[in-house]
VEXDREN-2710 file (C-alpha; in Angstrom, 1 decimal):
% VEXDREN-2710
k/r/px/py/pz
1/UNK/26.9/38.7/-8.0
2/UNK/28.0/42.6/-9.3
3/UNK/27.4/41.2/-13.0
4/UNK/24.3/39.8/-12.3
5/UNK/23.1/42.8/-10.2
6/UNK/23.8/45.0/-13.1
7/UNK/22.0/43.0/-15.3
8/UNK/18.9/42.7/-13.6
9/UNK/15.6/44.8/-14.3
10/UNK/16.3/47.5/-13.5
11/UNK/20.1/47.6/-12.7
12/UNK/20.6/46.9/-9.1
13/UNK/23.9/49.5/-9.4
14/UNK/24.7/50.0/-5.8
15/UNK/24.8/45.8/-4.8
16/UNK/26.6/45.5/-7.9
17/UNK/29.3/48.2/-6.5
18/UNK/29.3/46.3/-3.2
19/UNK/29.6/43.2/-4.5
20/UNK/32.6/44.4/-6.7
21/UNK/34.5/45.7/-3.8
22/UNK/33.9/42.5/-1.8
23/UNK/35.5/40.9/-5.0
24/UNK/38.5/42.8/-4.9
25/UNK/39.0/42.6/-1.1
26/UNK/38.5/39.6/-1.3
27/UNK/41.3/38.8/-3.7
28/UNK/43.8/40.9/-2.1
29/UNK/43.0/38.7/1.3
30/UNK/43.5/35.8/-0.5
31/UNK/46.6/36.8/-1.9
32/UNK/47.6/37.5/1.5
33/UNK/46.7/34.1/3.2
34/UNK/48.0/32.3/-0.1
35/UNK/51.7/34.0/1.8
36/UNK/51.1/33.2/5.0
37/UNK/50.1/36.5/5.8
38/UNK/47.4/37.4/8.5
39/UNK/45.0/40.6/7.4
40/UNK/43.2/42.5/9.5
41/UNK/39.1/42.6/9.3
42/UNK/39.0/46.0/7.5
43/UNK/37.1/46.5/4.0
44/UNK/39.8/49.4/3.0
45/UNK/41.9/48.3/-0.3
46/UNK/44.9/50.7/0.2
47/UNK/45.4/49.0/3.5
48/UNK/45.0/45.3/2.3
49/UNK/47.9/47.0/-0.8
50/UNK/49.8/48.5/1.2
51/UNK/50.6/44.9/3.4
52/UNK/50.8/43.1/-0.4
53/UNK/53.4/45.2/-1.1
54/UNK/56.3/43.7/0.6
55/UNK/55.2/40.5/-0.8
56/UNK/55.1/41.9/-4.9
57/UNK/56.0/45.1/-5.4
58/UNK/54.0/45.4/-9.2
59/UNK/51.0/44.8/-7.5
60/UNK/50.5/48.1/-6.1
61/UNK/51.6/50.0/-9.0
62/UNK/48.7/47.6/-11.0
63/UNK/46.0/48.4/-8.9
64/UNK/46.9/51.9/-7.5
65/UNK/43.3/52.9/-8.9
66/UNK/41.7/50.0/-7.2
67/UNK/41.4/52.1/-3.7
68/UNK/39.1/53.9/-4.8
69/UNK/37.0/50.8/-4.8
70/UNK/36.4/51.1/-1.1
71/UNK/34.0/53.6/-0.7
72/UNK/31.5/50.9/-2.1
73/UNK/32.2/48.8/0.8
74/UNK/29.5/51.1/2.7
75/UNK/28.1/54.0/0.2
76/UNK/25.1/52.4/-0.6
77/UNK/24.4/50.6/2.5
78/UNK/21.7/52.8/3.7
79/UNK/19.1/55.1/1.8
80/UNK/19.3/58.4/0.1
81/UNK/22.8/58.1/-1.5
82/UNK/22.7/59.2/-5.2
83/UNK/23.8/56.0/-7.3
84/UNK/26.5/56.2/-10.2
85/UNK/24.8/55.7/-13.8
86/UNK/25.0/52.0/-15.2
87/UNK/27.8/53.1/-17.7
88/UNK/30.0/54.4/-14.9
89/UNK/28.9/51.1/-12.2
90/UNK/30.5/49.2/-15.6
91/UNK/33.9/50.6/-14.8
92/UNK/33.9/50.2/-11.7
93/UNK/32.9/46.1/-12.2
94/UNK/35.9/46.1/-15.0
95/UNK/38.6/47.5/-12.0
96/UNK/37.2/44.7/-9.4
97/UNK/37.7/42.2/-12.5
98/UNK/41.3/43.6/-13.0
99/UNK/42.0/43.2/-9.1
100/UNK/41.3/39.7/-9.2
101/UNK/42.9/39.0/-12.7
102/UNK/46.2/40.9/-11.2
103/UNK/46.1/38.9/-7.9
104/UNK/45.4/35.6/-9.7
105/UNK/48.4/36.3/-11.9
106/UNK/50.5/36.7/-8.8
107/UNK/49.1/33.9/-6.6
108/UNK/52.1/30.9/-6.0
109/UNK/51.4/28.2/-8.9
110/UNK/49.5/25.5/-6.3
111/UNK/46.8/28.1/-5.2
112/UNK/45.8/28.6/-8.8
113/UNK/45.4/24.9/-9.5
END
């Protein structure tokens, strides 16, 4: 949805943030169940790290820039917040692409089949 947003006429930029922050909480909660681990209903990616951590150690250090991700959970939500340029909403997409290309690497070899 994020690549598609950003692609549209004109760039939908703040769904495509939210939509990339979903994807990376996402993954992180999926890494989590895929460990028997219950999660708590929160939308904040240090959190969802810091509870990954015990389970693989590299994956905080991986995505330590991923937190910042968060703040699109709800930013753009309502009117009147001043969107990031198209150029800079790219970055941001790349890092929610990294989270789940990190987490995927990590995930026990049955989830991934």
């Amino acid at each position: 949805m994020a690549e598609l947003a950003v692609r549209d006429t004109p760039p939908l930029v703040g769904e495509a943030l939210y939509h990339a922050q979903q994807a990376a909480e996402k993954a992180l909660k999926g890494f989590l169940v895929s460990h028997g681990v219950k999660y708590p209903l929160t939308h904040d990616i240090r959190r969802l790290l810091d509870l990954c951590a015990p389970l693989d150690r590299t994956l905080d250090s991986a995505l330590a820039t991923a937190v910042d991700l968060t703040q699109f959970a709800v930013r753009f939500r309502y009117p009147g917040e001043e969107q990031p340029a198209l150029e800079e909403a790219r970055e941001w997409l790349e890092l929610a692409r990294k989270t789940y290309q990190e987490v995927r690497l990590r995930l026990p070899t049955e989830a991934t089949d």
